[in-house]
C-alpha positions as CSV (number, residue, x, y, z in Angstrom):
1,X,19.4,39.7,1.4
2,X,22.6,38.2,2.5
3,X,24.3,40.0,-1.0
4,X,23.1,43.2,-0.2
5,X,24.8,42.6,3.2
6,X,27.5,41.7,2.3
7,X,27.9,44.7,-0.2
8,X,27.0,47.3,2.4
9,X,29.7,46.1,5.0
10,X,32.2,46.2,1.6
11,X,30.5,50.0,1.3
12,X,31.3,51.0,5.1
13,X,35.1,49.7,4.3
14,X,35.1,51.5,1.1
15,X,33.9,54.9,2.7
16,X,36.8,54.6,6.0
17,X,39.6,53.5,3.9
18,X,38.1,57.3,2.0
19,X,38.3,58.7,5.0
20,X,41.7,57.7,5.8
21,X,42.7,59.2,2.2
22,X,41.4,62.7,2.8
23,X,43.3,62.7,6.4
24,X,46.3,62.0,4.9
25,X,45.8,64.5,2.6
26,X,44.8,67.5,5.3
27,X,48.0,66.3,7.0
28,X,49.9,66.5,4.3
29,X,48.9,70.4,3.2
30,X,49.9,71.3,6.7
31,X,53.0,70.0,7.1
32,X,52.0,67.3,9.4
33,X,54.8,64.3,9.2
34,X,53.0,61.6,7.0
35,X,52.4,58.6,8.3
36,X,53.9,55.0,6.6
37,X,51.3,51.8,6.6
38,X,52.0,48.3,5.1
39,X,48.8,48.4,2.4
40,X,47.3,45.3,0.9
41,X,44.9,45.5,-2.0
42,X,42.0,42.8,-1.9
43,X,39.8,42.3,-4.7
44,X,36.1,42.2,-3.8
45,X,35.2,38.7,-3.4
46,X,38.8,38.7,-1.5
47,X,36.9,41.3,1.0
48,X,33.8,39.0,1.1
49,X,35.8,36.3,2.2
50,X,37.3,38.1,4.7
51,X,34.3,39.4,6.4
52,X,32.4,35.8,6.0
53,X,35.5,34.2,7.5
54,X,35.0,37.0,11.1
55,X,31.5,37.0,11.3
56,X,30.6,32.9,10.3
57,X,27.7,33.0,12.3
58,X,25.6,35.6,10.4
59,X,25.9,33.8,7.1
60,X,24.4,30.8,5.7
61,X,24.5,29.5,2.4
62,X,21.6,28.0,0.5
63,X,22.2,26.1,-2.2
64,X,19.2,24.4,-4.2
65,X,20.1,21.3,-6.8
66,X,17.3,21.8,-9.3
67,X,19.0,19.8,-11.7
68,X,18.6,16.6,-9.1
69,X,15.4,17.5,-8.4
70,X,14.4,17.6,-12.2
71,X,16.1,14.1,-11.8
72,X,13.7,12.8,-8.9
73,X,10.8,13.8,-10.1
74,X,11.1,12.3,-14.0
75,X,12.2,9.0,-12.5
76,X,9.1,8.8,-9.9
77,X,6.9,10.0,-12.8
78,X,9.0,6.7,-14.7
79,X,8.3,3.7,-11.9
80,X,4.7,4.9,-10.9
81,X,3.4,7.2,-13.7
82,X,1.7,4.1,-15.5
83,X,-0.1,2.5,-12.3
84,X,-2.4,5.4,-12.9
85,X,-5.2,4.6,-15.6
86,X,-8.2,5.9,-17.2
87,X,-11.9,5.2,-16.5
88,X,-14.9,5.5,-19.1
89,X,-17.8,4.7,-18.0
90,X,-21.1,4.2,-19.4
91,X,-24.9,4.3,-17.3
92,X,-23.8,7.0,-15.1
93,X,-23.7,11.1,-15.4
94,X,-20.2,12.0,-15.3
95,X,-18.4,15.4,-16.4
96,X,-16.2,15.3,-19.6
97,X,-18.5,12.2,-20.8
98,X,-17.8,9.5,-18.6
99,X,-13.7,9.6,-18.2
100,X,-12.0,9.6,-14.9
101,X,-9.0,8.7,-13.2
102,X,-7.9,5.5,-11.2
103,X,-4.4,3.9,-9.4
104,X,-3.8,0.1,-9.3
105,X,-2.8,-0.5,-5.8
106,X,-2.8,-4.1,-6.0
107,X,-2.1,-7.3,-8.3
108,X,-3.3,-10.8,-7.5
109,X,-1.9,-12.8,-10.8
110,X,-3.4,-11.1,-14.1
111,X,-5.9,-8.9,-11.9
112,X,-5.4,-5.8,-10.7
113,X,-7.4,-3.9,-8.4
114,X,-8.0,-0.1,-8.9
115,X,-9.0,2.6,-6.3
116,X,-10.9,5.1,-7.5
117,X,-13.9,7.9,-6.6
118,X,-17.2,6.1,-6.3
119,X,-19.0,8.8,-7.7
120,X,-16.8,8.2,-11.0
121,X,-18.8,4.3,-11.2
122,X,-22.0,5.4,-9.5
123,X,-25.1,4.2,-11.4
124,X,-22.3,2.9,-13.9
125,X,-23.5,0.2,-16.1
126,X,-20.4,-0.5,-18.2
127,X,-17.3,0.1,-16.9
128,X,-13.7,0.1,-18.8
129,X,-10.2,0.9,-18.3
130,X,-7.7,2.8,-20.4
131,X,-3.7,3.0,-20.4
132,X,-1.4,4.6,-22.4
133,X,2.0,3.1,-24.0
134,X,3.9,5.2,-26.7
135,X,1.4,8.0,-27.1
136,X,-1.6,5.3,-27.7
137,X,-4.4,4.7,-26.1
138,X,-5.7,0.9,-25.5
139,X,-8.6,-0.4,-23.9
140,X,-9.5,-3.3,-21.6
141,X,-13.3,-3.9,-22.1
142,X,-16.1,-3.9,-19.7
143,X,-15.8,-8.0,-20.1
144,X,-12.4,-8.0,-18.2
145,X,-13.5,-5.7,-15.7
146,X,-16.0,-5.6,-12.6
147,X,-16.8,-3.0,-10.0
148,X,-15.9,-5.0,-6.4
149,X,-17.8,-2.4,-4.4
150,X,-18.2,1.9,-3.8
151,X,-18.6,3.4,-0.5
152,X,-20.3,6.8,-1.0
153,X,-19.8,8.2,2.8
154,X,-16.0,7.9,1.6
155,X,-16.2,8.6,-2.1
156,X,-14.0,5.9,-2.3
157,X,-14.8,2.5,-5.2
158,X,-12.8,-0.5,-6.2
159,X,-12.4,-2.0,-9.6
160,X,-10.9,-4.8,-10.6
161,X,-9.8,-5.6,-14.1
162,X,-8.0,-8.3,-15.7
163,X,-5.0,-8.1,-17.7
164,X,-2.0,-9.9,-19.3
165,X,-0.2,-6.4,-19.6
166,X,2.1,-6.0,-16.7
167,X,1.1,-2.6,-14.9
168,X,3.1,-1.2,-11.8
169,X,1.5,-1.4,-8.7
170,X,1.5,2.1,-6.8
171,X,2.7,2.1,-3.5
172,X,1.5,3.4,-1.0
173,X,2.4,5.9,2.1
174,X,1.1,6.9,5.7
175,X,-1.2,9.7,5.6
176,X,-0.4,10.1,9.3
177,X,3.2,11.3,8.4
178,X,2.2,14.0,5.8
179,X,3.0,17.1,6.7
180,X,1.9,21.4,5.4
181,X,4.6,22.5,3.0
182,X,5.5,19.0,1.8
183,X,5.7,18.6,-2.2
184,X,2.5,16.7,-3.4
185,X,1.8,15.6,-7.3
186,X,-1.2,15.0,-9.3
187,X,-1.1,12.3,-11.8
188,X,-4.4,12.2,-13.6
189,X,-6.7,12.4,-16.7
190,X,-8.3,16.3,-16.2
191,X,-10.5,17.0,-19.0
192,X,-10.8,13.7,-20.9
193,X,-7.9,11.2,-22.4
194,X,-7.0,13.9,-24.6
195,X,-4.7,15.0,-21.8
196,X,-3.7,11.7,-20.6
197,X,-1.8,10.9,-17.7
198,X,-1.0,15.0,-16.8
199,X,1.3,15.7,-14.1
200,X,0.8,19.0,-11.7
201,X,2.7,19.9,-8.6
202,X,1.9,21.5,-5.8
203,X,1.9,22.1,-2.2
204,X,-0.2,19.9,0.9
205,X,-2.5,22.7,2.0
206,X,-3.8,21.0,5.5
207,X,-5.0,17.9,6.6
208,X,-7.7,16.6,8.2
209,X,-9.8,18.9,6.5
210,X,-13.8,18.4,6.7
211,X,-15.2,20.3,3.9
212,X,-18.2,22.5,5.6
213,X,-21.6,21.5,4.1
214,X,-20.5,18.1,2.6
215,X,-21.9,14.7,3.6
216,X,-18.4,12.9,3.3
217,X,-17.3,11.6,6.0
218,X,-13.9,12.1,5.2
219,X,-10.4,13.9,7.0
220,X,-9.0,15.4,3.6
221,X,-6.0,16.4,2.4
222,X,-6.2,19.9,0.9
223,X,-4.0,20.7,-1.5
224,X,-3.1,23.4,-4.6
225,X,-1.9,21.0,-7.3
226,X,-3.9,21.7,-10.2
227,X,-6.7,19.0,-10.7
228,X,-9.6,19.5,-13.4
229,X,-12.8,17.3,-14.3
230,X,-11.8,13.8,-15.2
231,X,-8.5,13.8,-12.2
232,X,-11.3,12.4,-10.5
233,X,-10.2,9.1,-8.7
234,X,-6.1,9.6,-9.4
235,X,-3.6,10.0,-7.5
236,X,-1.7,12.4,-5.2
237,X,1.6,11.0,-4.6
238,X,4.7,12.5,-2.5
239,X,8.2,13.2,-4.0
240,X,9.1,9.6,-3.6
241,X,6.1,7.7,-5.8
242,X,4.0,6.9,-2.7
243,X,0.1,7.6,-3.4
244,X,-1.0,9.8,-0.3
245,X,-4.0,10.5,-1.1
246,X,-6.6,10.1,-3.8
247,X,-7.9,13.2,-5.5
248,X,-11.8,13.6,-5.8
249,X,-13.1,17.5,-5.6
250,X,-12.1,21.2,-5.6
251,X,-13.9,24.0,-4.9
252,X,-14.7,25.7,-7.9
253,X,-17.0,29.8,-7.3
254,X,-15.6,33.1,-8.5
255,X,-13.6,33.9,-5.4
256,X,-11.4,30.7,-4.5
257,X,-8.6,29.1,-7.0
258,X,-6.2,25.8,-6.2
259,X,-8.2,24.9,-3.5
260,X,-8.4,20.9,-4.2
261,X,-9.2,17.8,-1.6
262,X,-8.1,14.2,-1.8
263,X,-8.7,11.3,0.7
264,X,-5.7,10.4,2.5
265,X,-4.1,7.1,1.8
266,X,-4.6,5.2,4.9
267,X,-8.5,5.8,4.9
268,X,-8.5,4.9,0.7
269,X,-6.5,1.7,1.9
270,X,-8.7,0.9,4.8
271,X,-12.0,1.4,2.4
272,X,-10.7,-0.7,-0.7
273,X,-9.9,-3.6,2.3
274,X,-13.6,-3.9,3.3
275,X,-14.8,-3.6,0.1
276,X,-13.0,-5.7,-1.1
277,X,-13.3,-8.2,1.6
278,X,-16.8,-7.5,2.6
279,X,-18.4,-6.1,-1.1
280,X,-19.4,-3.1,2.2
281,X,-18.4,-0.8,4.5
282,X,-19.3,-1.3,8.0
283,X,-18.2,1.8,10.0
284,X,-16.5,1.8,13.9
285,X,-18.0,2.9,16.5
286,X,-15.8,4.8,19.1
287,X,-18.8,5.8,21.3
288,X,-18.1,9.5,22.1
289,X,-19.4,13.0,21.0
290,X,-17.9,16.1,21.1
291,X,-17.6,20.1,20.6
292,X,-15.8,20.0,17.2
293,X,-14.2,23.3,17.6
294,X,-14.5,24.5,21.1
295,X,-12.7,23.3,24.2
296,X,-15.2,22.9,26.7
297,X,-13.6,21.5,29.6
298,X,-10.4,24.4,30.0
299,X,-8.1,22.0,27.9
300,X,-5.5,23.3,25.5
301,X,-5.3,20.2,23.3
302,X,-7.2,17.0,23.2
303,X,-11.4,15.6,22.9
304,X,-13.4,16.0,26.1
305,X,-15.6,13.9,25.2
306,X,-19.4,12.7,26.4
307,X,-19.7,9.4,26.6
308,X,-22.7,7.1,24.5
309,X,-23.9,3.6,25.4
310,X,-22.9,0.6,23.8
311,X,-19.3,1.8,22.4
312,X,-15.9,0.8,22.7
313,X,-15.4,4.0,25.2
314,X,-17.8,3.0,27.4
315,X,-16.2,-0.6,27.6
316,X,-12.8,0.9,28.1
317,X,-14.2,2.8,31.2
318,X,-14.2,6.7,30.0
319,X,-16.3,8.9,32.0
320,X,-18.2,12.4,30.5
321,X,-15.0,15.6,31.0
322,X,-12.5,13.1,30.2
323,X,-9.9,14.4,27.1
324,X,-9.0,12.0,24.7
325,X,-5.3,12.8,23.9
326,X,-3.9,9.7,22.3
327,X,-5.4,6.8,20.3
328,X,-3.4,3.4,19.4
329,X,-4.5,0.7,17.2
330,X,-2.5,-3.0,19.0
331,X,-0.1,-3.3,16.2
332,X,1.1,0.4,16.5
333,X,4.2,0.7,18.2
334,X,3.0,3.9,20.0
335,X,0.3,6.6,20.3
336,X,-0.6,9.0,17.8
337,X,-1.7,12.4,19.7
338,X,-5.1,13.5,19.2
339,X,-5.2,17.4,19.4
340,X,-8.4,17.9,18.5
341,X,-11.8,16.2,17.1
342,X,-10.8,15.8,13.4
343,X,-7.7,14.0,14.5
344,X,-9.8,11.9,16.5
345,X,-12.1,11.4,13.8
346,X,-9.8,10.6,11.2
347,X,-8.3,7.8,13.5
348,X,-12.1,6.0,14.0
349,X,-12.4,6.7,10.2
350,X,-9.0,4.9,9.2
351,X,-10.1,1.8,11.8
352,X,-12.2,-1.2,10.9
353,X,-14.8,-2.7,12.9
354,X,-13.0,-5.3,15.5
355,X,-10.1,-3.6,15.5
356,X,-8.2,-3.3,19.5
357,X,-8.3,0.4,20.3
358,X,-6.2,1.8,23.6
359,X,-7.0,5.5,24.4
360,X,-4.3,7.8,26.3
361,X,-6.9,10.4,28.1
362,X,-6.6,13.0,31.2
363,X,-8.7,12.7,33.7
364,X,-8.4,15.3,36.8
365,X,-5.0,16.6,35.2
366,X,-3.4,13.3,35.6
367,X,-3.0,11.3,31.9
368,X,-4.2,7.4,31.8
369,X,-4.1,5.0,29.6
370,X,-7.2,2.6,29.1
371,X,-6.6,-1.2,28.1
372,X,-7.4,-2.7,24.5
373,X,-11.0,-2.7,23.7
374,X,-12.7,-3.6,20.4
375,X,-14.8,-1.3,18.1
376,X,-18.1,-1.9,17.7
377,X,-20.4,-1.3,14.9
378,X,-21.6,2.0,14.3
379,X,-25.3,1.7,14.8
380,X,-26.6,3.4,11.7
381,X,-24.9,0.3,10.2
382,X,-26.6,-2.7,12.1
């Protein structure tokens, strides 16, 4: 675009210094005195220059640096590439014959602790774990390695395995901070080890996404980064080697395509913790319900929110019509703003029972703040 208008302002000079040569012309058939000028010849890219150097404000030059790029992405593929491993499991019903995908987010000594999908160790009997060094494949057998715990309202398992082979450690990033648009890449296993350790890029499609019809309770990041049977359980990390999320489904019917989930990082982390700490999960209660999609008291943004018995709301003093519009954890420096239910939802989900919870909320178009109050347990889980 800006070429061709660029070239069409070089065109309109072209066509009046034309116009100046036929004048001089007619005046000079009819006897008219001729006229002297001072004429300088520019080149084209002279004339560019020109016009860019009068008009600065309607350029702007882009300039992309693929080759750096190139560079950014092979060197995170170098440091983190290898904390993502291969599952086979045995007892269980798995696509592609029992292989998956897992990332080592943690190393205590020789162990290492793997998050990955618990429907990729459900019913599993034997579990082991496979790495790759030099184009080979090596196994570390269902002896040196022990399922800690699976969650299956999160789709989310921890193995641990042990190890004299030094593995990185993936680190980790806040899901909170991902963004639509940002670069996202799938490290995985898709279709067995025969493709071991594939990398695909893509884009981060939305967050907070719940999947209509599924019985995961989880926000997801959607995303377009190709992912095939067996990325199950890998990991979706972010230009700079931070896992964001861990990949676990796509839809797959005759009309959709790159149409993939993963649960964000902070809810994997906060999973892996209790599991790991607790062999369970033990889910927060908030204490609110709410029209998911439809603002029922008049608000543009926010939860207005109906108030149960026996949760942390009703301690912190909400009332039925008040919008939740902020929620804060006590070691968050501030707020994060709650537009609507999923966020809301994704906050409780990425909590832990006995956590301090503030709420910022509007009540009679003033907004308040409520003190610290600790969540309960949901009741399903007592």
């Amino acid at each position: 675009m800006r070429k061709f208008i660029l070239m069409s302002i070089v065109a309109t000079f072209m066509l009046l210094l034309s116009a100046c040569a036929v004048i001089d012309d007619i005046r000079a058939q009819s006897g008219t005195p001729e006229r002297t000028f001072d004429v300088t010849v520019f080149t084209e890219s002279e004339l560019i220059a020109i016009i860019e150097s009068l008009t600065p404000e309607a350029f702007q030059r882009v300039e992309f640096d693929l080759a750096s790029f190139e560079e950014a992405l092979q060197t995170m593929v170098d440091q983190v590439g290898r904390s993502v491993v291969g599952i086979r499991t045995q007892g269980n019903v798995l696509a592609m014959g029992g292989t998956a995908s897992g990332v080592i987010y943690m190393r205590e000594g020789n162990h290492y602790y793997v998050i990955t999908n618990e429907h990729v160790v459900n019913r599993a009997t034997r579990v082991e774990i496979v790495y790759e060094r030099n184009g080979l494949l090596f196994t570390i057998p269902s002896s040196q390695t022990e399922i800690i715990g699976a969650d299956a309202t999160t789709d989310i398992a921890v193995i641990r395995f042990e190890s004299n082979e030094n593995f990185p450690v993936a680190p980790f990033a806040d899901s909170y901070q991902i963004r639509v648009g940002q670069l996202a890449f799938a490290i995985g296993n898709p279709l067995g080890f025969s493709y071991f350790g594939t990398l695909t890029m893509g884009v981060v499609s939305g967050t907070s996404r719940f999947v209509p019809n599924s019985t995961l309770e989880v926000p997801f990041i959607q995303h377009d980064a190709s992912i095939s049977p067996g990325n199950s359980g890998g990991a979706l990390f972010n230009i700079n080697g931070e896992v964001i999320g861990i990949n676990n489904m796509k839809i797959v019917n005759n009309v959709a395509t790159n149409i993939g989930f993963a649960v964000p990082s902070n809810t994997a982390l906060r999973v892996a913790r209790d599991l790991i700490e607790h062999g369970e999960i033990i889910r927060p209660f908030l204490g609110v319900t709410s029209n998911p999609q439809t603002s029922e008291c008049g608000q543009a943004f926010g939860v207005c929110v109906t108030v149960q018995n026996g949760g942390a709301a009703q301690a912190a003093g909400l009332r039925n019509g008040d919008v939740i519009v902020g929620y804060k954890l006590r070691e968050w420096d501030s707020f994060i703003p709650i537009l609507n239910f999923n966020d809301l939802r994704e906050a409780i989900l990425n909590s832990s029972v006995g956590d301090e919870v503030a709420l910022e909320y509007i009540r009679n178009n003033e907004r308040q703040q409520t003190n610290y109050v600790a969540l309960r347990v949901h009741p399903d889980d007592q």
